[in-house]
C-alpha positions as CSV (number, residue, x, y, z in Angstrom):
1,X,19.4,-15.6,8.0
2,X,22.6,-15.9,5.8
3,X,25.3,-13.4,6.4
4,X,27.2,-10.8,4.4
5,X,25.0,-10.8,1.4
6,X,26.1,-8.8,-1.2
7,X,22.8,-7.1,-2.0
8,X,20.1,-8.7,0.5
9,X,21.0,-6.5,3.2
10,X,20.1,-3.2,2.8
11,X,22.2,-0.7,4.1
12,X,20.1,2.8,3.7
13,X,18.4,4.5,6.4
14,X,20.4,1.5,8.5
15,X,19.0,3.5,11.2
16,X,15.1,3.4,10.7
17,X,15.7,-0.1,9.6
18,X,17.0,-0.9,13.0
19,X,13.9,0.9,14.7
20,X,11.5,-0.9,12.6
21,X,13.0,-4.4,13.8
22,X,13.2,-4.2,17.8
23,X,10.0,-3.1,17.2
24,X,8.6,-5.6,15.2
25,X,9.8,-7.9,17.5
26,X,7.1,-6.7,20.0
27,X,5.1,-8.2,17.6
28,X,5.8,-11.9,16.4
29,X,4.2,-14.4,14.6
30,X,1.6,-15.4,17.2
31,X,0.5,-11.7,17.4
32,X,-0.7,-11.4,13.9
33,X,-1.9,-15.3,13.6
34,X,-4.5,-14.1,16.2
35,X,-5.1,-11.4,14.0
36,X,-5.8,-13.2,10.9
37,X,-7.4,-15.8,12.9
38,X,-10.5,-13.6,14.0
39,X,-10.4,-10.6,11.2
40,X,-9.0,-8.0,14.0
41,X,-7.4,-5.1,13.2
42,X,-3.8,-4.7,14.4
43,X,-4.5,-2.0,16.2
44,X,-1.7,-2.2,19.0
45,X,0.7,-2.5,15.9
46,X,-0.8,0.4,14.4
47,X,-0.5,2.6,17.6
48,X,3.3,1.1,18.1
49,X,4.5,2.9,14.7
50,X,2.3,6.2,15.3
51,X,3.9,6.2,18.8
52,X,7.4,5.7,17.2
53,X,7.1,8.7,14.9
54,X,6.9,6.0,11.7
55,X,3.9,6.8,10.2
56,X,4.7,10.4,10.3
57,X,8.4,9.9,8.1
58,X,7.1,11.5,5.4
59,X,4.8,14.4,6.6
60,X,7.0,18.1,7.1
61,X,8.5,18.8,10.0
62,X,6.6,21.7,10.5
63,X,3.5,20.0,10.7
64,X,4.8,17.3,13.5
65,X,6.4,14.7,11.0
66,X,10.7,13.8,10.1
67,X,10.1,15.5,7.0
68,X,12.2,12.3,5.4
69,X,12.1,11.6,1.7
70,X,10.2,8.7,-0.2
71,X,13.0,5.9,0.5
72,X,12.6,5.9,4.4
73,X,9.2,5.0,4.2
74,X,10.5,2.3,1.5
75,X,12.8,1.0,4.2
76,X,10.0,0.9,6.9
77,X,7.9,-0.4,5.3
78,X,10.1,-3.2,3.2
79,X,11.1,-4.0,7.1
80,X,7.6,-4.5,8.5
81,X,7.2,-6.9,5.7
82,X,10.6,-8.3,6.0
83,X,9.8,-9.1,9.9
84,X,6.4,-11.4,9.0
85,X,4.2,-8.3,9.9
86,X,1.5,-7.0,7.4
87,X,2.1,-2.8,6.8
88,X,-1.3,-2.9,4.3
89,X,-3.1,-1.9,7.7
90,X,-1.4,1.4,8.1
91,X,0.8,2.0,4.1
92,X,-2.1,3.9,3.2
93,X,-1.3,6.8,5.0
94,X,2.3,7.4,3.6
95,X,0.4,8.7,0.0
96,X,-2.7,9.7,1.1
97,X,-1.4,12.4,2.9
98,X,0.5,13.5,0.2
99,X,-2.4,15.0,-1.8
100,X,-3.2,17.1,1.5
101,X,0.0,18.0,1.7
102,X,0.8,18.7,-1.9
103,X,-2.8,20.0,-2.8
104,X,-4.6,21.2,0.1
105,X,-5.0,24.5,1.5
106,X,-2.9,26.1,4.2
107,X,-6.1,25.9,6.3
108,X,-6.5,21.9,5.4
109,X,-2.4,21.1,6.4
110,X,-2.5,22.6,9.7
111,X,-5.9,21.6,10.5
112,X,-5.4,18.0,9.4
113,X,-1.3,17.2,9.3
114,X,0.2,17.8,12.6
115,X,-3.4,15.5,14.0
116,X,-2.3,13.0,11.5
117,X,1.9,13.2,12.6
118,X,0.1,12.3,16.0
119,X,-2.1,10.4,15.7
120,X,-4.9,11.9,16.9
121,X,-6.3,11.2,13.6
122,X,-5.9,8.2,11.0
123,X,-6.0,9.1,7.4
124,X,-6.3,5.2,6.3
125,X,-8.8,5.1,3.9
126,X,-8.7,5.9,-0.2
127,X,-12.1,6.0,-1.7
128,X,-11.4,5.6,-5.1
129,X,-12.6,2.5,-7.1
130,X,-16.4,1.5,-7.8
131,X,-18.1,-2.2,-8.2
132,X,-19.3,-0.6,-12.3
133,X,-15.6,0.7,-12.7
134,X,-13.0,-1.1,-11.5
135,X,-9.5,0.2,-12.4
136,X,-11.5,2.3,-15.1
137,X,-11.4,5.5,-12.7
138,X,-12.3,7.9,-15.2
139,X,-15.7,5.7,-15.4
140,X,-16.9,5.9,-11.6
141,X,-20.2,7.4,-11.0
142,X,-19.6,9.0,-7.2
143,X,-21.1,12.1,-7.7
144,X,-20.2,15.2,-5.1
145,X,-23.1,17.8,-6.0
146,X,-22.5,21.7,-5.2
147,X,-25.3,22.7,-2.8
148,X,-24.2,26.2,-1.4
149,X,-21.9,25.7,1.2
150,X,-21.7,22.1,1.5
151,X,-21.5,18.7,-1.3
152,X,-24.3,16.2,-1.1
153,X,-22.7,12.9,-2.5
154,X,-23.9,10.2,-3.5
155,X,-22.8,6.9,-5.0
156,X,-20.7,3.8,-3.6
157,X,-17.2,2.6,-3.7
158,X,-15.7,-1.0,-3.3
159,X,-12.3,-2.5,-2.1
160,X,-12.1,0.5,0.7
161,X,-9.7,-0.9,2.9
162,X,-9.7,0.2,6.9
163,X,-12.5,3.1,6.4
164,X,-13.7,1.1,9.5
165,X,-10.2,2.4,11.6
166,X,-9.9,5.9,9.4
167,X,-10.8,9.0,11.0
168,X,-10.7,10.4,7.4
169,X,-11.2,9.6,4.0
170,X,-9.8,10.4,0.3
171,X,-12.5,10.7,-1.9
172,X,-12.5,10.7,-5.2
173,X,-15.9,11.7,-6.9
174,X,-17.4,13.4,-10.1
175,X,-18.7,17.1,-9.6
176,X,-19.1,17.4,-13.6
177,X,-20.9,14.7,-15.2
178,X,-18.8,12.4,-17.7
179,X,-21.0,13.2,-20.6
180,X,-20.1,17.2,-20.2
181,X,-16.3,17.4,-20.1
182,X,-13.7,17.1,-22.9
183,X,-12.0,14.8,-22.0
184,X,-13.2,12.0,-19.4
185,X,-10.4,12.6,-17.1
186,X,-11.9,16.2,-16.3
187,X,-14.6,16.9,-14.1
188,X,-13.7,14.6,-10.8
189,X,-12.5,16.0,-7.5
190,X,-11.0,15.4,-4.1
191,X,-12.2,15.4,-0.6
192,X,-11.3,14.8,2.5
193,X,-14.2,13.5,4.3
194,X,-14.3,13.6,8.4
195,X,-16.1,10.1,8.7
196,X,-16.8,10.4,12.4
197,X,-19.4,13.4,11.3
198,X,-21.2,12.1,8.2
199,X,-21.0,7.9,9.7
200,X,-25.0,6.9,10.0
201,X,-26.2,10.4,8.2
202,X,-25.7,9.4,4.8
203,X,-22.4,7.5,5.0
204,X,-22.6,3.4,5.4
205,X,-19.7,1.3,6.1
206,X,-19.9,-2.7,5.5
207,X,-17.2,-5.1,6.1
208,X,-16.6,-7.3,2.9
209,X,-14.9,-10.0,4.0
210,X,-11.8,-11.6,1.8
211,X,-9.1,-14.1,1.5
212,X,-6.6,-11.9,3.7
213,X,-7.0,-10.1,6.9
214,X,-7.0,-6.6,4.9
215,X,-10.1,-4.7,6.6
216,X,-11.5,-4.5,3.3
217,X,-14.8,-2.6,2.9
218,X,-17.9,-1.5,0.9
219,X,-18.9,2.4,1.6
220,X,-22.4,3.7,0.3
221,X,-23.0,7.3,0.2
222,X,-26.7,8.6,0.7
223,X,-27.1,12.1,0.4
224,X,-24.0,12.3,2.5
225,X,-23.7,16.3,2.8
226,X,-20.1,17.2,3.7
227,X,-18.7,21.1,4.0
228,X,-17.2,22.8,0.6
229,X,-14.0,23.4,2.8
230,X,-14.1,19.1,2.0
231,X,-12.6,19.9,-1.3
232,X,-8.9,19.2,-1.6
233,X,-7.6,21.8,-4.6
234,X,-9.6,23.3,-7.4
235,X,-12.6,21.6,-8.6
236,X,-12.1,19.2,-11.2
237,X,-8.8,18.9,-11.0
238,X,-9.2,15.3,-8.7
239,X,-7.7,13.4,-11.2
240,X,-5.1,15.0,-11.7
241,X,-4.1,15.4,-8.1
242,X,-4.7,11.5,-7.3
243,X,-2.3,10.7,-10.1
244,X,0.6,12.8,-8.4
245,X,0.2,10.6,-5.5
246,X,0.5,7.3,-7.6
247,X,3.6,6.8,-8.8
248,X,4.5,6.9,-4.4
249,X,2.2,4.6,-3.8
250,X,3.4,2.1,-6.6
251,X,6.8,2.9,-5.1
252,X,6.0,2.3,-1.6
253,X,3.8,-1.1,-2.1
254,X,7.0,-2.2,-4.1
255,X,8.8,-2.1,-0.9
256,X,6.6,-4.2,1.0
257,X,6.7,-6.7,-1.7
258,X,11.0,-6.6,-1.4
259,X,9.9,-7.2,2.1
260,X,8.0,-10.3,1.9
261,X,10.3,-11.5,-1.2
262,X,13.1,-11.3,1.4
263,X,10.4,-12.9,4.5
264,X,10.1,-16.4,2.4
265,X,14.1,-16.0,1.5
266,X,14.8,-15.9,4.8
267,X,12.5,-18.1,6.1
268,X,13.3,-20.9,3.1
269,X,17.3,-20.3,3.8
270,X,16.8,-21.5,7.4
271,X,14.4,-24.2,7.0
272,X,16.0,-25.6,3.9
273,X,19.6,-25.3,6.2
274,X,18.1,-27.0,9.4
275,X,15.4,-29.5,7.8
276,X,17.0,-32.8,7.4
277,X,15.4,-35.9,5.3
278,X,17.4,-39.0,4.2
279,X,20.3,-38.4,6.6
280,X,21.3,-35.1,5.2
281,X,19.7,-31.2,5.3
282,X,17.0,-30.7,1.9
283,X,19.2,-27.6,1.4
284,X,21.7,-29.7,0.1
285,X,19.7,-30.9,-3.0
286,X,19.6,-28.6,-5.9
287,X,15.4,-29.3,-6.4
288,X,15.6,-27.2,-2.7
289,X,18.7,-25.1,-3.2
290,X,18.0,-23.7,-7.1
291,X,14.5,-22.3,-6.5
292,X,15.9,-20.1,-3.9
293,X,18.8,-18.8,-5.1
294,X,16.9,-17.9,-8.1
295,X,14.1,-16.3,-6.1
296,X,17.0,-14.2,-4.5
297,X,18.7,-13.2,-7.9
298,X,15.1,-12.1,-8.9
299,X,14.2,-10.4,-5.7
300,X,17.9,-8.4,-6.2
301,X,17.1,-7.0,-9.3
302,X,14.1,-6.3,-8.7
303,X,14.9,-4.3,-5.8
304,X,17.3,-2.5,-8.2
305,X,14.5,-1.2,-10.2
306,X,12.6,-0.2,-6.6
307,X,15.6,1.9,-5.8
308,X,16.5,3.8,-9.0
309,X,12.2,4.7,-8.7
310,X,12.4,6.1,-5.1
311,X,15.6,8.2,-6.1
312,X,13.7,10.0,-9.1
313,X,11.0,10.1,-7.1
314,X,12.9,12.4,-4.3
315,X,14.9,14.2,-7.3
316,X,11.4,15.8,-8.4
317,X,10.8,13.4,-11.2
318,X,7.5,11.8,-12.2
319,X,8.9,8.5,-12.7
320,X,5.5,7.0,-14.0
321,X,7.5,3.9,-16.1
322,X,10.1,3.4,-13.2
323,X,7.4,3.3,-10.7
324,X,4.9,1.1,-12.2
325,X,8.3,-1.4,-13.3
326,X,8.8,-1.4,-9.8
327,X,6.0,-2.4,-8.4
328,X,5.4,-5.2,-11.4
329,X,9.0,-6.8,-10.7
330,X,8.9,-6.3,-6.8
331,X,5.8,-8.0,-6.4
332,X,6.5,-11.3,-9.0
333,X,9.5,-11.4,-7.0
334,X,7.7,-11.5,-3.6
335,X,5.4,-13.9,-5.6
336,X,7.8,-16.1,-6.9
337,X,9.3,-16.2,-3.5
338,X,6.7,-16.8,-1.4
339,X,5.5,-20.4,-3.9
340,X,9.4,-21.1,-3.8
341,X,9.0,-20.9,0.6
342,X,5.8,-23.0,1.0
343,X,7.2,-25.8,-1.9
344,X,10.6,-26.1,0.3
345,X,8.5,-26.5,3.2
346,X,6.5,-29.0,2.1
347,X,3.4,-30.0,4.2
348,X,4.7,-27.5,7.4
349,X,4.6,-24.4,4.8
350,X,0.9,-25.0,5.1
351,X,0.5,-25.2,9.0
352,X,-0.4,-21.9,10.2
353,X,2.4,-22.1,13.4
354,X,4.8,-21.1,10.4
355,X,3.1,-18.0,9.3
356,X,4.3,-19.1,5.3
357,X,0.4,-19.9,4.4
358,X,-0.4,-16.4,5.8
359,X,2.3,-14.5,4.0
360,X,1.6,-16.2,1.0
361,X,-2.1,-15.2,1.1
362,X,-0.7,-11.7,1.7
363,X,2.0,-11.6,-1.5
364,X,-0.7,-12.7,-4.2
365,X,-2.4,-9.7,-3.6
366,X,-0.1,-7.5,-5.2
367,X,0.1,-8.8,-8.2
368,X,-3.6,-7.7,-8.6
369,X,-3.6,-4.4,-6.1
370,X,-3.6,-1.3,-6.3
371,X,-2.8,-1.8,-10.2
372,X,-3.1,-5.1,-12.1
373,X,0.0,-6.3,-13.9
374,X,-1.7,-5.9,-17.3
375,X,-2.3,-2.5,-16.8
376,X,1.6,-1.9,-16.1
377,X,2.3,-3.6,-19.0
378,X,-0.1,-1.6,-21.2
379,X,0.6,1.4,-19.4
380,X,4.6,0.3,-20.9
381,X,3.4,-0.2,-23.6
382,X,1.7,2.8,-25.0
383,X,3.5,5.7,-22.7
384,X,7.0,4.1,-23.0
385,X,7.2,2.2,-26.0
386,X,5.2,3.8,-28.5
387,X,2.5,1.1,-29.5
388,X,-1.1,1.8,-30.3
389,X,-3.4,2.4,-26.6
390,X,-5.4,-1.3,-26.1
391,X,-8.0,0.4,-23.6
């Protein structure tokens, strides 16, 4: 790893930072090649940073958490990235609790946040998106029907990740039907579902397997009858409430991808430093040397645009443009990166002993997840710039 960068070493929350590495380094490369290798679940990983107090940063003190603003969860999770380690099995967390927290009852934050701070329970999975819908939310056909003192639900969503490690689930599902609101982003609520009580008595849970190691899942909901003390907030208002907790989760995901963009840096730096053809290191050659340094001037920036969105974020803002930039720039960065490491590796960038081929799986999701890059970029263009909406 080159020393005394200018910019590549973050110095905020130097502290957490620190925590996140010696603990990390409980868990190397071989640990999560075995993961990837059979579809497992990190689930010593997970229990490491619950133990630690990590996953819990961002959840009140009075509930069990630090009670620590938006950027420490940046920093742990950039350095969880930044280590070779994959935070998408645990991230979710860090905003889905933050519609309980921000939304919920007083009966809902100190039944569920202080078990959460613990880790007694796992809030890990966000039901949102549909096979029909897609990113088209307002569109999904989940419907949550009022029957007394309890919802039946019905309906099915797609691209659930961990719902087979969650204790609890987000859900996001219609309680007015589209074709009787005013405007289609009325009418859709929030739950939180206790999936240990509902699993095999009306909710389903299929693994659907994928190109990364992800837990990704299918859920199906049949007649799936869950309490009214389920709903998170007033009824109808789900939309709303799920788009407060977006602009953190762009945020956040944009620091994992400053974390891989700075894995392959590193990684390249070394190899390109150490790896010698023709009588002299590759690093030497400006075909080897260019690519990176332009990788890092990208990944800089980038992680410019990251910070300036965490620090409206904890100012009180609803930095919707500065949050989706973020995430757009971070994760062509980390993208960008990650084809620079596995070119200046050559054929070793694609043995698995190196952990570049599984990092590069990992960094092209973000370019597609949890937003696509042409939604940003519409989303820029009508709400920021002014130009007629395309969808």
């Amino acid at each position: 790893m080159a020393e005394n960068r200018a910019a590549g070493e973050p110095g905020d929350h130097a502290d957490i930072r620190d925590t996140v590495r010696r603990l990390c380094a409980q868990f190397p490369g071989s640990y999560w090649q075995e993961k990837d290798k059979v579809e497992a679940y990190p689930a010593e990983f997970v229990a490491a940073l619950t133990e630690a107090g990590l996953l819990a940063a961002l959840i009140p003190d009075e509930f069990g958490g630090s009670g620590l603003g938006l950027s420490a969860g940046c920093a742990i999770l950039e350095e969880i990235q930044r280590s070779g380690g994959n935070g998408g099995a645990c991230h979710a967390q860090m905003y889905t609790m933050g519609t309980v927290l921000r939304h919920g009852s007083d009966a809902q934050k100190q039944t569920y946040l202080p078990a959460i701070a613990s880790g007694e329970l796992r809030l890990q999975a966000f039901g949102v998106t549909e096979p029909t819908s897609g990113t088209d939310t307002t569109a999904l056909r989940t419907f949550a029907r009022r029957d007394g003192d309890r919802y039946i639900v019905n309906g099915q969503k797609v691209w659930t990740s961990r719902a087979e490690h969650s204790d609890l689930m987000l859900l996001l599902a219609r309680t007015t039907p589209l074709d009787e609101v005013q405007k289609k982003t009325e009418g859709m609520s929030v739950f939180l579902v206790d999936m240990g009580k509902v699993i095999g008595k009306g909710l389903t849970i299929r693994p659907l397997p994928a190109m990364i190691n992800h837990a990704a899942t299918e859920v199906f909901f049949d007649d799936m009858a869950i309490p009214a003390s389920s709903l998170i907030g007033e009824e109808g208002r789900g939309f709303r409430y799920i788009l407060s907790g977006m602009n953190a989760e762009r945020i956040l995901i944009a620091a994992e991808c400053l974390g891989d963009a700075r894995f392959f840096i590193d990684r390249a730096t070394t190899y390109a430093n150490e790896r010698e053809v023709f009588h002299r290191p590759i690093g030497q050659n400006q075909g080897i040397q260019f690519p990176i340094a332009l990788a890092y001037a990208h990944t800089e920036a980038a992680a410019l645009m990251v910070a300036d969105a965490a620090r409206r974020y904890e100012a009180g803002e609803q930095p919707g443009a500065q949050a989706n930039m973020a995430k757009m720039l971070a994760a062509d960065a980390s993208w960008e990166s990650a084809e620079m490491c596995i070119q200046t590796h050559g054929g070793f960038g694609f043995a698995r002993e190196y952990d570049i081929e599984r990092k590069w799986r990992e960094a092209r999701l973000y370019r597609t997840a949890p937003i696509s890059t042409n939604l940003i970029l519409a989303f820029l263009a009508e709400h920021v710039l002014g130009l007629p909406r395309s969808y």
